[in-house]
Backbone as a ProteinNet text record, in pm:
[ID]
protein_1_A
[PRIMARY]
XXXXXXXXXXXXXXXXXXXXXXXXXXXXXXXXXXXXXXXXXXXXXXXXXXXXXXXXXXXXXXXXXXXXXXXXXXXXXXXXXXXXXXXXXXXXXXXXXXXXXXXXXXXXXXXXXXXXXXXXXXXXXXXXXXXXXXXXXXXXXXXXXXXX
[TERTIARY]
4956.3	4978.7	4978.1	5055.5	5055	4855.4	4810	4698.1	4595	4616.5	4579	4588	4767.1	4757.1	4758.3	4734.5	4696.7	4521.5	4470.7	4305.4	4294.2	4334.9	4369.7	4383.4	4532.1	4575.9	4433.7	4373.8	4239.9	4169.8	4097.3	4018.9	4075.6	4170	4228.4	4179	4195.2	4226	4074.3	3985.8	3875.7	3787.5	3823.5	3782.1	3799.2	3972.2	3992.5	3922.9	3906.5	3795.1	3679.8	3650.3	3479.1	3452.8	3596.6	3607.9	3545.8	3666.3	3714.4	3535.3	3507.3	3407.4	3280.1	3247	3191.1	3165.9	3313.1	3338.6	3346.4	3367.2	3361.3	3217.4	3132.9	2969.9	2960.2	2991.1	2972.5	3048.6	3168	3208.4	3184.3	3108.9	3104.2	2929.6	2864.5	2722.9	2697.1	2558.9	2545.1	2393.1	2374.7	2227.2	2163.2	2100.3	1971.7	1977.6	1954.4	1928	1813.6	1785.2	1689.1	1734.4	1672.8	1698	1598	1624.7	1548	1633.3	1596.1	1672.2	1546.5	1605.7	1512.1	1596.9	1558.6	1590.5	1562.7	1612.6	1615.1	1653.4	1614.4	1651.6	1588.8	1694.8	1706.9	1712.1	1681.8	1737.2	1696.1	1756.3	1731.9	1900.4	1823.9	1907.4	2020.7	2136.5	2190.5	2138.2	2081.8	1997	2068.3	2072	2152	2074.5	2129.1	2046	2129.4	2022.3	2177.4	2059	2053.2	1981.4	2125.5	1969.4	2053.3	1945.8	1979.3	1931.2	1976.5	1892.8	2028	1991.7	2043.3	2078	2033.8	1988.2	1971	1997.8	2109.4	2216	2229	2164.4	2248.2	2232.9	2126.6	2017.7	2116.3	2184.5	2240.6	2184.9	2194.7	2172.3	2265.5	2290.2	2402	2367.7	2414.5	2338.8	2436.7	2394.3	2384.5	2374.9	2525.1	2467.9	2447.1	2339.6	2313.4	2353	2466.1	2477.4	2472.4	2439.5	2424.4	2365.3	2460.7	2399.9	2339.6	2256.4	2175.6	2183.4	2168.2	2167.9	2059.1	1955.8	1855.2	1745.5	1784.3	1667.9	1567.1	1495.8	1430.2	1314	1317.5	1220.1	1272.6	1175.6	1243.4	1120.6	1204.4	1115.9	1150.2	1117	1162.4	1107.6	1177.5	1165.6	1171.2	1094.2	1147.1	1126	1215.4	1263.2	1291.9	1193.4	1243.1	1224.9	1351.4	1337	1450.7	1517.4	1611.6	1745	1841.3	1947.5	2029.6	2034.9	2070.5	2240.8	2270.1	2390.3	2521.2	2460.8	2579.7	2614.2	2790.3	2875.3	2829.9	2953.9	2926.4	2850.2	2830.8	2741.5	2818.2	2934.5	2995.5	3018	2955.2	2944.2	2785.5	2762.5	2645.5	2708.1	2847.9	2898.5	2925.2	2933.7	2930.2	2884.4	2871.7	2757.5	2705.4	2592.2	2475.7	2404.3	2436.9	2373.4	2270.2	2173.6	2034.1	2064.5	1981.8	1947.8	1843.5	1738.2	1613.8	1552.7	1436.5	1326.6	1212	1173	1095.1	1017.8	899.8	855.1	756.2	759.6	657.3	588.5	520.5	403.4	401.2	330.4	292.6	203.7	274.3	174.9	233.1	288	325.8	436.8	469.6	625.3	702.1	827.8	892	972.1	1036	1027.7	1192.8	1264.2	1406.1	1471.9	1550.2	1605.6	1787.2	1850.5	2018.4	2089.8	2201.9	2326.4	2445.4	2574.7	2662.6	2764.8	2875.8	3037.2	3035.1	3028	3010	2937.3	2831.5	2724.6	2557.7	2580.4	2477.7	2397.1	2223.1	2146.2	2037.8	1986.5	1945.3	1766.2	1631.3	1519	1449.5	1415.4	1339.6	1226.2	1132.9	1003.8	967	865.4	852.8	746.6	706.1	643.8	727.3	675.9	751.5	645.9	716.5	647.2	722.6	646.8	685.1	674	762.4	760.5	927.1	915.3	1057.6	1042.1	1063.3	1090.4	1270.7	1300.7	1426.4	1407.2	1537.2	1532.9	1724.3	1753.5	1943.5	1914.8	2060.9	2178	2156.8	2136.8	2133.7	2186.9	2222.5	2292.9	2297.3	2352.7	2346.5	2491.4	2539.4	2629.8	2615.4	2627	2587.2	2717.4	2750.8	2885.4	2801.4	2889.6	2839.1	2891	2791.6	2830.3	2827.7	2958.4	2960.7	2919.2
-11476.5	-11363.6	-11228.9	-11250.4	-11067	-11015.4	-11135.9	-11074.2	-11066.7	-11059.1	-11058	-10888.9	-10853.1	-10800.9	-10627.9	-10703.7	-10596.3	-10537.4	-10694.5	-10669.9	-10548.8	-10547.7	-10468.8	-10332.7	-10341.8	-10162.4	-10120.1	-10209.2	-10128.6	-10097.9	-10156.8	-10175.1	-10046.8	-10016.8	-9923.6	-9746.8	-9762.8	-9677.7	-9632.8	-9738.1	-9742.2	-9698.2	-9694.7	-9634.7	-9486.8	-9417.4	-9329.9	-9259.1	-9334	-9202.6	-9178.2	-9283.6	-9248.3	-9168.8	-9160.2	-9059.3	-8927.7	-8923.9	-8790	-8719.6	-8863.5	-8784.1	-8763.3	-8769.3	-8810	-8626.5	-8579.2	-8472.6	-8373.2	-8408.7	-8264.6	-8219.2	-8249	-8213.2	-8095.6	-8194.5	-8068	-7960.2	-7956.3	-7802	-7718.2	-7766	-7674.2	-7696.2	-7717.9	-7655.8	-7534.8	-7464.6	-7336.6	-7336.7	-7213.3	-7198.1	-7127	-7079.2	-6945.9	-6867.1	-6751.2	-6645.6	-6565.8	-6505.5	-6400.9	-6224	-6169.9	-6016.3	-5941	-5817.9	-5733.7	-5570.5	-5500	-5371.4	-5257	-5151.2	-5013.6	-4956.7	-4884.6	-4792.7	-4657.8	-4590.8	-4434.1	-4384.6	-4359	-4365.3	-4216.9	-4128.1	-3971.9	-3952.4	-3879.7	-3840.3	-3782.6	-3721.6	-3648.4	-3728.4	-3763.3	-3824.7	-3925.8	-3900.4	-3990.8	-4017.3	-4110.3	-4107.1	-4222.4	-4170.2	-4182.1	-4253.7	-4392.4	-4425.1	-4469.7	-4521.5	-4542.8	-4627.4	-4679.6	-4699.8	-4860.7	-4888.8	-5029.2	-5155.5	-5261.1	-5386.3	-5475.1	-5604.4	-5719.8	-5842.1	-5897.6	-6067.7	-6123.1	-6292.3	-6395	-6480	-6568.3	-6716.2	-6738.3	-6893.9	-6983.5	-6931.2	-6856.2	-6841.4	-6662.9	-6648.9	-6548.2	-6397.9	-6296.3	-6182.6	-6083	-6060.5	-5942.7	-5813.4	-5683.8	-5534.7	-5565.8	-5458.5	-5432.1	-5288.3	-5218.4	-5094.4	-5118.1	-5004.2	-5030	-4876.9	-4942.3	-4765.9	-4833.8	-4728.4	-4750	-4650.2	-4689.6	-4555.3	-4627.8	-4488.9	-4582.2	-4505.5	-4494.5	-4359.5	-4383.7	-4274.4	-4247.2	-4268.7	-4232	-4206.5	-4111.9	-4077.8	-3941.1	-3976.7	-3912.1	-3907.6	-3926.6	-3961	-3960.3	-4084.2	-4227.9	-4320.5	-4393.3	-4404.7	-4501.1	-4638.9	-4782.5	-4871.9	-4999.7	-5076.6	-5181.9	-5294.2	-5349.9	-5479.2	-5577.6	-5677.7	-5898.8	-5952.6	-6075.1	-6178.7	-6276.4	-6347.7	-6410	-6440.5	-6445.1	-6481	-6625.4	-6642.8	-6788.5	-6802.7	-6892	-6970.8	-6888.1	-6930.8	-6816.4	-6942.4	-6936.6	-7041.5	-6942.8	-6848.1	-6772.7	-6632.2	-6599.7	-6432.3	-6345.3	-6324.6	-6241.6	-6222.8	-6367.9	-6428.2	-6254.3	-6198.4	-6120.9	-5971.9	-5989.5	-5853.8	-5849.2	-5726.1	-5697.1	-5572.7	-5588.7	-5488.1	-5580.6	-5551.8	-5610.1	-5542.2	-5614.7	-5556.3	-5600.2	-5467.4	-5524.7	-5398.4	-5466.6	-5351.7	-5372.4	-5272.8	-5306	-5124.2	-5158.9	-5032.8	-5035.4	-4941.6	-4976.9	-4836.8	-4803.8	-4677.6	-4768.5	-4704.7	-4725.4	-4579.2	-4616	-4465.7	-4541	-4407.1	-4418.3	-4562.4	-4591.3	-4782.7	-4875.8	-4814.7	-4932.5	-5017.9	-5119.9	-5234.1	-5281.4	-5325.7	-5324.7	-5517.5	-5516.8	-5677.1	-5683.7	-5752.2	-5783.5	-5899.1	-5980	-6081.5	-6005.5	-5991.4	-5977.4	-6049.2	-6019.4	-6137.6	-6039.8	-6065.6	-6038	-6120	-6074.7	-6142.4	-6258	-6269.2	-6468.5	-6548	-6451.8	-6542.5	-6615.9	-6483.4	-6472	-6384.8	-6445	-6437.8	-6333.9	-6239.6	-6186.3	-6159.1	-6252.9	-6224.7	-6112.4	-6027.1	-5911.9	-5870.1	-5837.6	-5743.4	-5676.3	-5545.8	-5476	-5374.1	-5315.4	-5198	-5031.4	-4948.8	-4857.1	-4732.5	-4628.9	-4499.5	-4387.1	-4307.3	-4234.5	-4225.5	-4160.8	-4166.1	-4191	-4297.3	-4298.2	-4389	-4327.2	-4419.1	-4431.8	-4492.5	-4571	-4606.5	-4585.5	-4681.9	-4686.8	-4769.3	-4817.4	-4916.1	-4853.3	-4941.2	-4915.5	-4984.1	-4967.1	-5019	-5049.4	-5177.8	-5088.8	-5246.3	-5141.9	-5251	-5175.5	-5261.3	-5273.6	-5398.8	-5414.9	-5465.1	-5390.6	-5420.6	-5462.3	-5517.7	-5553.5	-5426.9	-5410.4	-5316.9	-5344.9	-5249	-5369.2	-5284.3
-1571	-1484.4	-1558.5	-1625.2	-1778.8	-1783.5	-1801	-1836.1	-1717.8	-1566.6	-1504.1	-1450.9	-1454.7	-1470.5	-1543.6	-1663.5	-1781.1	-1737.7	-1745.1	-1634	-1514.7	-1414.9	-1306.9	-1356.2	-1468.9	-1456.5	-1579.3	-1673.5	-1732.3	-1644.3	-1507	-1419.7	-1373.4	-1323.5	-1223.7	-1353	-1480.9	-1559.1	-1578.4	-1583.7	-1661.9	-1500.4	-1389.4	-1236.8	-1281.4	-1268.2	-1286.2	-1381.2	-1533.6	-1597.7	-1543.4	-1462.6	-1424.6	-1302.7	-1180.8	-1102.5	-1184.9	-1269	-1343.7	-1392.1	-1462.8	-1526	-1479.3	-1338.1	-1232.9	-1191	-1171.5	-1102.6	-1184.1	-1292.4	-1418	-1411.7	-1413.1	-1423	-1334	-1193.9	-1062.5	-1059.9	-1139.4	-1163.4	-1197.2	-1329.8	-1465.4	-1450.3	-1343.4	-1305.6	-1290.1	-1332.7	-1316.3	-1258.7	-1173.4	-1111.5	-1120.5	-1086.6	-1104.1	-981.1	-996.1	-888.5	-920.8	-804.2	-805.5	-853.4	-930.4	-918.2	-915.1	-868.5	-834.2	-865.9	-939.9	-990.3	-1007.4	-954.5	-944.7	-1027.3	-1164.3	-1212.6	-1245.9	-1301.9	-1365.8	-1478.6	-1606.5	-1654.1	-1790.1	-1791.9	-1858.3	-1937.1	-2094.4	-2199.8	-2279.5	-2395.6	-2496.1	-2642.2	-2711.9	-2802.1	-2702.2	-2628.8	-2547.4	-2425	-2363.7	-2232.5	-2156	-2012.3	-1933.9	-1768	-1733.3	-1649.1	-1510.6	-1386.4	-1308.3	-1228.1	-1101.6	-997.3	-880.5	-859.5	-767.2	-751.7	-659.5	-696	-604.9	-565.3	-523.9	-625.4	-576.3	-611.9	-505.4	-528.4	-424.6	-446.6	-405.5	-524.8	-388.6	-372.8	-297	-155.7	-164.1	0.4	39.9	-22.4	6	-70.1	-13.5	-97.9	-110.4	-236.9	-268.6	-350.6	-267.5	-353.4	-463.1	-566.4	-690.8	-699	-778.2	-896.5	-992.4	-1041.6	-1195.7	-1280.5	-1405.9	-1449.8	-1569.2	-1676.1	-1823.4	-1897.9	-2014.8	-2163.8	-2228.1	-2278.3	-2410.1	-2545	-2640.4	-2787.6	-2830.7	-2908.3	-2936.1	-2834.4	-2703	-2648.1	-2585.6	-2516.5	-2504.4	-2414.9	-2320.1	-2215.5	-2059.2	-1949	-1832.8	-1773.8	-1724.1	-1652.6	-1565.2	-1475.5	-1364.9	-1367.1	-1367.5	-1386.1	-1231.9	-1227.1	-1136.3	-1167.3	-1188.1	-1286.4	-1172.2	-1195	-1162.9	-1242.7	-1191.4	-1287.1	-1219.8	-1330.6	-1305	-1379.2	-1265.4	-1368.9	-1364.6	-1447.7	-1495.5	-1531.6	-1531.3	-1608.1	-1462.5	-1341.1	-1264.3	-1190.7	-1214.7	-1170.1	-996.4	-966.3	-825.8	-806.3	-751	-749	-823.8	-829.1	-868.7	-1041.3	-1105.6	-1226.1	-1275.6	-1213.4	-1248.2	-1325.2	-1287.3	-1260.8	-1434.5	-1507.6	-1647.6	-1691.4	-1821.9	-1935.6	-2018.8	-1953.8	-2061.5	-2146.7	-2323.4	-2414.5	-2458.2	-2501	-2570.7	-2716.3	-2824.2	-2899.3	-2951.4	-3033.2	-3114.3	-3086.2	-3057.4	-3057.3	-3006.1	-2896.1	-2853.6	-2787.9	-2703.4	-2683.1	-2551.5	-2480.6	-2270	-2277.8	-2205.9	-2169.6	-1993.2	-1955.5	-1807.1	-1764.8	-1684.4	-1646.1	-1760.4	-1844.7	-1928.3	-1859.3	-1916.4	-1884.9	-1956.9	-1921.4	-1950.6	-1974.3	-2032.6	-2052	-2132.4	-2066.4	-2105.1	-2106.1	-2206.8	-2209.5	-2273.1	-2164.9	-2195.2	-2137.1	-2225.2	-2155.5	-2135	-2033.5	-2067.2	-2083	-2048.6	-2191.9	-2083.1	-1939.9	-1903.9	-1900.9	-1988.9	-2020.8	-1945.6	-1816	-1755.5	-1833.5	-1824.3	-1867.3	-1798.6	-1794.4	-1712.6	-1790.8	-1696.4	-1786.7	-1679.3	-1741	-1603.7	-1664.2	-1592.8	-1620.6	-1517.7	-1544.4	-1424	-1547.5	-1420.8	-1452.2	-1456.7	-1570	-1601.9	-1569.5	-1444.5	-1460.1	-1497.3	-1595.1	-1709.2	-1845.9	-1916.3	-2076.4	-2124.7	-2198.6	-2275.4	-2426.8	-2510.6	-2615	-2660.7	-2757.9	-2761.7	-2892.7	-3023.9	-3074.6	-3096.3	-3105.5	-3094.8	-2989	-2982.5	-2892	-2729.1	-2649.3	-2466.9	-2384.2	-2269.9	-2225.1	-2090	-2030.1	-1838.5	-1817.1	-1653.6	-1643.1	-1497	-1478.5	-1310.2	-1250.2	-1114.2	-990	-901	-811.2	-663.9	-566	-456.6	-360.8	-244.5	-159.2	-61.6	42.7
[MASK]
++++++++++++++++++++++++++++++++++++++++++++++++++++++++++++++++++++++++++++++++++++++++++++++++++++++++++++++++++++++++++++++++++++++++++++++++++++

């Protein structure tokens, strides 16, 4: 009888981890969304940008501001950036400052091409076409809210 049931409470134990570990996956899943961001973006040595955008996660769509500094930059271009963002537990997982740095220079018709992350680790890949003139070399970053 003891080992009948010692049998059982493993059986019962050795269920429970596989619930457990069954259901940890589907939590800690992440998905992809759509973006779409119009920008603006100003300067002379500190250059200064702002526009808006939405999101599309999970059949839903949510606006977007976009504000952000950049240092060493110079010129004036308007941007419209898609792509996607990745690693987003809920929509609101988008919200941050995202940093990029390096160097780089657009002319009129040229584009634009971005891979940033911010601090939860959404991934944001965008490209678009750029009208205007701006070159850049530092530090830039944007920071995107939801608007309601």
């Amino acid at each position: 009888m003891p080992s009948t049931i010692r049998t059982a409470k493993f059986a019962s134990a050795l269920a429970a981890a596989a619930v457990a570990f069954a259901a940890a996956p589907a939590s800690a899943q992440t998905a992809s969304g759509t973006v779409r961001l119009n920008i603006v973006r100003a300067g002379f040595i500190v250059g200064m940008g702002g526009g808006n955008g939405t999101l599309t996660f999970r059949g839903k769509t949510y606006r977007l501001s976009v504000g952000g500094i950049g240092i060493g930059s110079i010129g004036l271009a308007s941007v419209r950036l898609s792509g996607t963002a990745s690693n987003l537990r809920t929509a609101s997982d988008i919200v941050g400052t995202y940093g990029a740095a390096g160097a780089g220079a657009s002319f009129v018709g040229g584009g634009q091409v971005a891979t940033i992350q911010n601090e939860r680790g959404v991934v944001l890949r965008l490209s678009g076409p750029q009208v205007g003139f701006q070159a850049n070399l530092g530090v830039g970053g944007m920071t995107i809210s939801m608007r309601r």
